[in-house]
Structure formats: C-alpha cells, structure tokens
C-alpha positions as CSV (number, residue, x, y, z in Angstrom):
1,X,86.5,103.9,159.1
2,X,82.9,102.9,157.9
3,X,81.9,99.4,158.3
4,X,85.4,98.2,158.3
5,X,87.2,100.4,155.5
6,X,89.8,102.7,156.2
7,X,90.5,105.6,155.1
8,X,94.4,106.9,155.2
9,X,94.5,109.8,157.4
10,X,94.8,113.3,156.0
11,X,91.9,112.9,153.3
12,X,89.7,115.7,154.3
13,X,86.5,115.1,157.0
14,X,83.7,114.6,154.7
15,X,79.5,113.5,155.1
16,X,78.4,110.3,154.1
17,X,75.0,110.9,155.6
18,X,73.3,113.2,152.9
19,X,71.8,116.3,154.3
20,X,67.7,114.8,154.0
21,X,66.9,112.3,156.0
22,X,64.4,109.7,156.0
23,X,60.8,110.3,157.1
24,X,60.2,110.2,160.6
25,X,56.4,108.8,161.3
26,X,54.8,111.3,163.8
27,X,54.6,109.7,167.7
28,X,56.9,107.3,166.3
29,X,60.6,106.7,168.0
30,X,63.0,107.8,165.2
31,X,66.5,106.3,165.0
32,X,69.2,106.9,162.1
33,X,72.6,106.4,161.8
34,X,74.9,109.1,160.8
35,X,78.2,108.7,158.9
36,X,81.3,110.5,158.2
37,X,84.4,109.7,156.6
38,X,88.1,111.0,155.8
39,X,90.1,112.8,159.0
40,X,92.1,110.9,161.7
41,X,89.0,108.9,162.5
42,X,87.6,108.2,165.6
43,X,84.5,110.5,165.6
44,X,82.4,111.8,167.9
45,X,79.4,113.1,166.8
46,X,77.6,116.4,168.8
47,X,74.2,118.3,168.3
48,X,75.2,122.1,167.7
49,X,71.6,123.5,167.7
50,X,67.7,121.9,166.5
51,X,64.6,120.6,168.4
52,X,65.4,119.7,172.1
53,X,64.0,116.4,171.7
54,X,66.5,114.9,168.7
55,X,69.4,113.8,171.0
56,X,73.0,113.3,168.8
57,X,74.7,110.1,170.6
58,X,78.5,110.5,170.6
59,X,78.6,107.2,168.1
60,X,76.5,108.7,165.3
61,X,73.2,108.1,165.7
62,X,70.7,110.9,165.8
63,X,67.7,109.7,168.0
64,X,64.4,111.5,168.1
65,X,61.7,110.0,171.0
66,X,58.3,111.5,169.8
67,X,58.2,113.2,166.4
68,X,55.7,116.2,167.0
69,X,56.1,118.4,164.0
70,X,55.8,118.5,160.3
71,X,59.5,118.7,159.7
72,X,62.6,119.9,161.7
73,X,66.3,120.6,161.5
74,X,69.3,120.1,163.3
75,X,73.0,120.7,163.0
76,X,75.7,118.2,163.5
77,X,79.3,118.4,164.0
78,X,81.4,115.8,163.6
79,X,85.1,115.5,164.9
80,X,87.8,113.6,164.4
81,X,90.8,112.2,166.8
82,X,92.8,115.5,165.8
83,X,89.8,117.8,166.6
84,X,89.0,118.5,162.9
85,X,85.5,119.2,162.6
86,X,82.5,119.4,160.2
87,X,78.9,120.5,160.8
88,X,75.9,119.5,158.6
89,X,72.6,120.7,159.1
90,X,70.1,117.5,158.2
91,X,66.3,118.4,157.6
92,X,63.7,115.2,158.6
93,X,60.3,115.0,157.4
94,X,57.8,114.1,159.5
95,X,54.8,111.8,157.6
96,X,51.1,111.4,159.7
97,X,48.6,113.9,160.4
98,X,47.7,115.6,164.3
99,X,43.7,116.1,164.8
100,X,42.6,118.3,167.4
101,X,39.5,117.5,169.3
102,X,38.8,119.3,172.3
103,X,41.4,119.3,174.6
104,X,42.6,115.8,173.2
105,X,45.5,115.4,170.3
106,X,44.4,112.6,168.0
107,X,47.2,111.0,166.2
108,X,45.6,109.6,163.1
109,X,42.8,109.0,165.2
110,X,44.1,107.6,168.7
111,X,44.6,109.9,171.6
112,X,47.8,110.3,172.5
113,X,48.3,113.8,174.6
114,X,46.1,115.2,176.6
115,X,46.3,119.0,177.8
C-alpha cells in the first residue's frame, strides 16, 4: 500500500511517481521518493540502467549524491511480492550553472572540483 491504503491484490502494478521528476540543484544531494501501486505489494524497487551515481534503494527512494549534469535518466523497475514487475524510465532536471576556470570547476561561483 501507499501511506497506509491498500490496494486488493490482482489490480495491475501501476506508477504513482510520474515519469519527470523534480529538479535536482547541481552539487546538491538529491533525494526523492518513488511510488507504485496495484500488484501483491511488497515492492522492491531496482535501477535497471542510468548515471552510475543515482543509486535506487530497495524501499523507493532514488538517491543521487552530486548532481553533475544538465539532466539525466534512469530506468526503474519495480516488483511486487509475486515478482510482477514494471519499469519506468524517470528524466531529472538538473537547475545551476558549471564555470570553468582553469583547471578549477566553479559551481555558481565556488570551487568545488579540482582536476
């Protein structure tokens, strides 16, 4: 169930988590919650491909430690206690600006990686 409904098994696996995200902010740790419904419950959610940095945790929440990029993508799948599954690709935006300055990164105007 999500946040405390239930839903009576054999209504199909379905997203509730619509396919664009919310903007990440660039060197910013990015955190969402993703959210399925329908199936035999008890999900687990898995990354099936995107950037190496966004880690899936098996409880729904997508994670991202140091957006780097304009925008990225990455596919989830989420199954249900019967192994029903259901991938979703979700695109996130990434808002703030990279400088380059020699061999520094500026991140709207602070140093942040050095090469």
């Amino acid at each position: 169930g999500y946040l405390g409904m239930s839903v009576p098994s054999g209504f199909a696996l379905s997203w509730i988590t619509p396919e664009t995200l919310t903007n990440a902010f660039i060197g910013t740790f990015y955190s969402v919650p993703l959210v399925a419904t329908g199936g035999s419950g008890g999900f687990v959610f898995s990354k099936q491909s995107g950037d190496a940095n966004i880690n899936i945790l098996p409880t729904g929440y997508l994670e991202w430690l140091f957006p780097d990029k304009e925008s990225t993508a990455v596919t989830v799948r989420v199954t249900d206690s019967t192994s029903n599954f259901l991938d979703r690709t979700f695109t996130i935006a990434v808002d703030g600006n990279w400088y380059v300055d020699g061999d520094f990164i500026l991140m709207d105007g602070n140093y942040v990686l050095t090469y």
